[in-house]
KEVO-211393 format. One record per residue: residue number from 1; x, y, z of N, C-alpha, C in turn; chain; residue in one letter. Coordinates in pm, whole numbers. Example, Ala and Ser with C-alpha at 12.3 -4.5 7.8 and 13.67 -1.06 7.14 Angstrom:
2
<1,<1319,-569,780>,<1230,-450,780>,<1320,-330,780>,'A','A'>
<2,<1285,-225,708>,<1367,-106,714>,<1290,3,787>,'A','S'>
REM end
This chain:
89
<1,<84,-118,0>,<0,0,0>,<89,124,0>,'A','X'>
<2,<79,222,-90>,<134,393,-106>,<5,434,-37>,'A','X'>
<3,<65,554,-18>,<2,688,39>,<-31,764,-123>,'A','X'>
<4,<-154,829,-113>,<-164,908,-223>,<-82,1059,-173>,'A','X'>
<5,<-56,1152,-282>,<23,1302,-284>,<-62,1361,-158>,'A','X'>
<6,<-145,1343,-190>,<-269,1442,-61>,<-229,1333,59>,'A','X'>
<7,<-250,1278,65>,<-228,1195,225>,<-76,1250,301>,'A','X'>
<8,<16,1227,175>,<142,1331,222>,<111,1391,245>,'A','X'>
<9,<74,1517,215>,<78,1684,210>,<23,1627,349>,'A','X'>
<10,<-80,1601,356>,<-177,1653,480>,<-57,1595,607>,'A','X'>
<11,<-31,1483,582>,<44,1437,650>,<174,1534,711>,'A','X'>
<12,<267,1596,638>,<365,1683,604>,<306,1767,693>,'A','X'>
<13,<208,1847,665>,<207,1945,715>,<139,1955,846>,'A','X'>
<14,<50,1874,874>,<48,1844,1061>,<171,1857,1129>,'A','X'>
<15,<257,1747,1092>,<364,1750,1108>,<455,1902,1128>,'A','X'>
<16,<424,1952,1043>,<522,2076,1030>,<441,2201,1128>,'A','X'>
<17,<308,2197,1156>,<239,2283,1252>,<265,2244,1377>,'A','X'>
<18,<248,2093,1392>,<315,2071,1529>,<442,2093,1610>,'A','X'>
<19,<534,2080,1514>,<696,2090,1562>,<732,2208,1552>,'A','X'>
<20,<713,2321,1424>,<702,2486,1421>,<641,2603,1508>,'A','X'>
<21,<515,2551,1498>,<442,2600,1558>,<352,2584,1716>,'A','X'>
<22,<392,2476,1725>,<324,2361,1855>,<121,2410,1810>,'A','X'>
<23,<107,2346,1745>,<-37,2389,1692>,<-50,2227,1642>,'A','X'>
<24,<-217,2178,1673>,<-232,2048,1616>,<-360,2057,1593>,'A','X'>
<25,<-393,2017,1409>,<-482,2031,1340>,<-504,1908,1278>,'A','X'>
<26,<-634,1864,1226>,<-672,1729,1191>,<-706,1805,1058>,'A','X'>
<27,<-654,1750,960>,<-646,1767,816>,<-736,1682,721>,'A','X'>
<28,<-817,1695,642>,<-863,1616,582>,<-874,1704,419>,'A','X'>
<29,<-972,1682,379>,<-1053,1722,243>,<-1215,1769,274>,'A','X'>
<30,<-1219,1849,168>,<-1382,1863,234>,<-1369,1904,84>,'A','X'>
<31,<-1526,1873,18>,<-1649,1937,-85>,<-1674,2000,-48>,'A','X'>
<32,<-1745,2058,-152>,<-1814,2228,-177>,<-1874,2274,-297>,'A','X'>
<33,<-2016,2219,-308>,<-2061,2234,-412>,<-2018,2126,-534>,'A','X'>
<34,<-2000,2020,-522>,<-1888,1916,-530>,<-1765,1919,-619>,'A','X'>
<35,<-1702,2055,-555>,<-1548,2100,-596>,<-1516,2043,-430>,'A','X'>
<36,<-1399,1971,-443>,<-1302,1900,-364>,<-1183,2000,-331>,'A','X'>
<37,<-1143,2073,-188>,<-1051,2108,-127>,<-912,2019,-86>,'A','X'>
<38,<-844,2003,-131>,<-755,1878,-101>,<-705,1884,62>,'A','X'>
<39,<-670,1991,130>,<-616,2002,234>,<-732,2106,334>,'A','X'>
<40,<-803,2043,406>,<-902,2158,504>,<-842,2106,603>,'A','X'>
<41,<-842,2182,732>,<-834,2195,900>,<-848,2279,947>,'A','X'>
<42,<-975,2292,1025>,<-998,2389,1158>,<-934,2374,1302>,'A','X'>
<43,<-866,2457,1425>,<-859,2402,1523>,<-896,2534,1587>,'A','X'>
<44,<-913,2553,1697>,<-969,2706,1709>,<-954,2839,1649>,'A','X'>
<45,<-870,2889,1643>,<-829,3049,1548>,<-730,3011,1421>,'A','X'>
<46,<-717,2883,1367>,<-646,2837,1297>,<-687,2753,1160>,'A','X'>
<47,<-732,2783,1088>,<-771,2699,966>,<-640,2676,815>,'A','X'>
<48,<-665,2610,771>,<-541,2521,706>,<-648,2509,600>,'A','X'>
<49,<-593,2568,461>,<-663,2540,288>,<-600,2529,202>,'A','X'>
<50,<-557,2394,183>,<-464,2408,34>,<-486,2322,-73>,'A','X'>
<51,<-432,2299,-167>,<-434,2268,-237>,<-329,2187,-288>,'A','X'>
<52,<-338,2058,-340>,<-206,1936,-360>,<-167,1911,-495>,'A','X'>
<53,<-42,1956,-555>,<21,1929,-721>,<164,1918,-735>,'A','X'>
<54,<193,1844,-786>,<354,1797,-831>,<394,1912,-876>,'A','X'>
<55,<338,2005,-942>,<394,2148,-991>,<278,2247,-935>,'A','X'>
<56,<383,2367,-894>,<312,2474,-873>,<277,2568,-1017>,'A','X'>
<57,<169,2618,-1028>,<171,2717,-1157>,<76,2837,-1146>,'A','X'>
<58,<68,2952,-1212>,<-1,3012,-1161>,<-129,2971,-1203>,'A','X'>
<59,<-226,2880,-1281>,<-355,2814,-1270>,<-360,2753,-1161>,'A','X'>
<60,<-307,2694,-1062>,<-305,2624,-915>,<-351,2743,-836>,'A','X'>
<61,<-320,2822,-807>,<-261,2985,-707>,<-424,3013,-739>,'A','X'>
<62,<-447,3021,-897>,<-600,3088,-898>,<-712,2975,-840>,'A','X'>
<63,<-711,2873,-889>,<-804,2759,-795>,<-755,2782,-620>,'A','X'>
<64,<-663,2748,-574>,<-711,2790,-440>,<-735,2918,-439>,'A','X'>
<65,<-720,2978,-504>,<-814,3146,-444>,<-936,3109,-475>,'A','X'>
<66,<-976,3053,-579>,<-1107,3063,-639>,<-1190,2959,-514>,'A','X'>
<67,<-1132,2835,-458>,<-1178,2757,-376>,<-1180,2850,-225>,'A','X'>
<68,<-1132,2924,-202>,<-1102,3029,-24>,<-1244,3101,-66>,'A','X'>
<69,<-1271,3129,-193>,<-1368,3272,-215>,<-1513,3163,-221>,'A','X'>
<70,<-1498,3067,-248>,<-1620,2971,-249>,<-1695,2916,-87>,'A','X'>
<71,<-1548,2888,18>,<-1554,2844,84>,<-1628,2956,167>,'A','X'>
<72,<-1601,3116,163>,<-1593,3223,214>,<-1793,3225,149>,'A','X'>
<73,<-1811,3222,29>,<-1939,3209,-3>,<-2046,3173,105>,'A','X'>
<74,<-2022,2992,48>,<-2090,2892,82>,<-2052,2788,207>,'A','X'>
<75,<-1919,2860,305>,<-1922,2737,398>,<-1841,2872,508>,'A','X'>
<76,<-1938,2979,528>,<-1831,3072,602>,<-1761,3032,748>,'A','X'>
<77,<-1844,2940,795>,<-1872,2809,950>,<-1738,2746,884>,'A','X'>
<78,<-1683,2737,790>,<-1591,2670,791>,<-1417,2754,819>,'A','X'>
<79,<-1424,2849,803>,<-1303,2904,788>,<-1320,3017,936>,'A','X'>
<80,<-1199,3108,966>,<-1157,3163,1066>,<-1174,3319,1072>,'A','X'>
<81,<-1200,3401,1154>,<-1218,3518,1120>,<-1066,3585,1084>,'A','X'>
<82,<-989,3515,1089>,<-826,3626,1074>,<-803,3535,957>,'A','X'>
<83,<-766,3578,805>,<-660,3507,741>,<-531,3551,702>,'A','X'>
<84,<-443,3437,652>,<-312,3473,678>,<-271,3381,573>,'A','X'>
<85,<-197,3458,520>,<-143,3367,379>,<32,3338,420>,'A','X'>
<86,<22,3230,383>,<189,3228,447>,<221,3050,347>,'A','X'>
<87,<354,3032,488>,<383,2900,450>,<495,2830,538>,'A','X'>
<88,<499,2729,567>,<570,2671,688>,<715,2616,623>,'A','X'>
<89,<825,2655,692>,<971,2653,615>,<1012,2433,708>,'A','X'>
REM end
């Protein structure tokens, strides 16, 4: 048995919130209108949205924006009142 790319990522990056940041978030996927988020996690003031690809490009960059502005739509219970665009070294 492999891990699929998304099971990494999600994997990876718990990982990397916990030991960086001491922050621990349960990562999954979530729908939306049945467009698929590859990476969701809420934990109190902390939400986690990304998106999983062997290459970055700028068509990737616009789907997760386009997926944050959907989520922001139609699932506002899902996301955090502070956002913060960043990235964990």
């Amino acid at each position: 048995m492999t891990l699929t790319i998304e099971e990494e990522a999600r994997s990876t990056i718990r990982y990397k919130l916990r030991k960086e940041l001491n922050v621990e978030v349960e990562l999954g996927r979530v729908f939306i209108d049945s467009r698929e988020v590859d990476i969701y996690g809420a934990s109190d003031d902390i939400c986690v949205v990304g998106e999983v690809a062997v290459r970055l490009g700028v068509g990737l960059i616009r789907e997760l924006l386009d997926k944050v502005e959907l989520l922001k739509r139609r699932r506002p219970d899902l996301l955090r009142r502070k956002a913060r665009k960043g990235d964990i070294h």
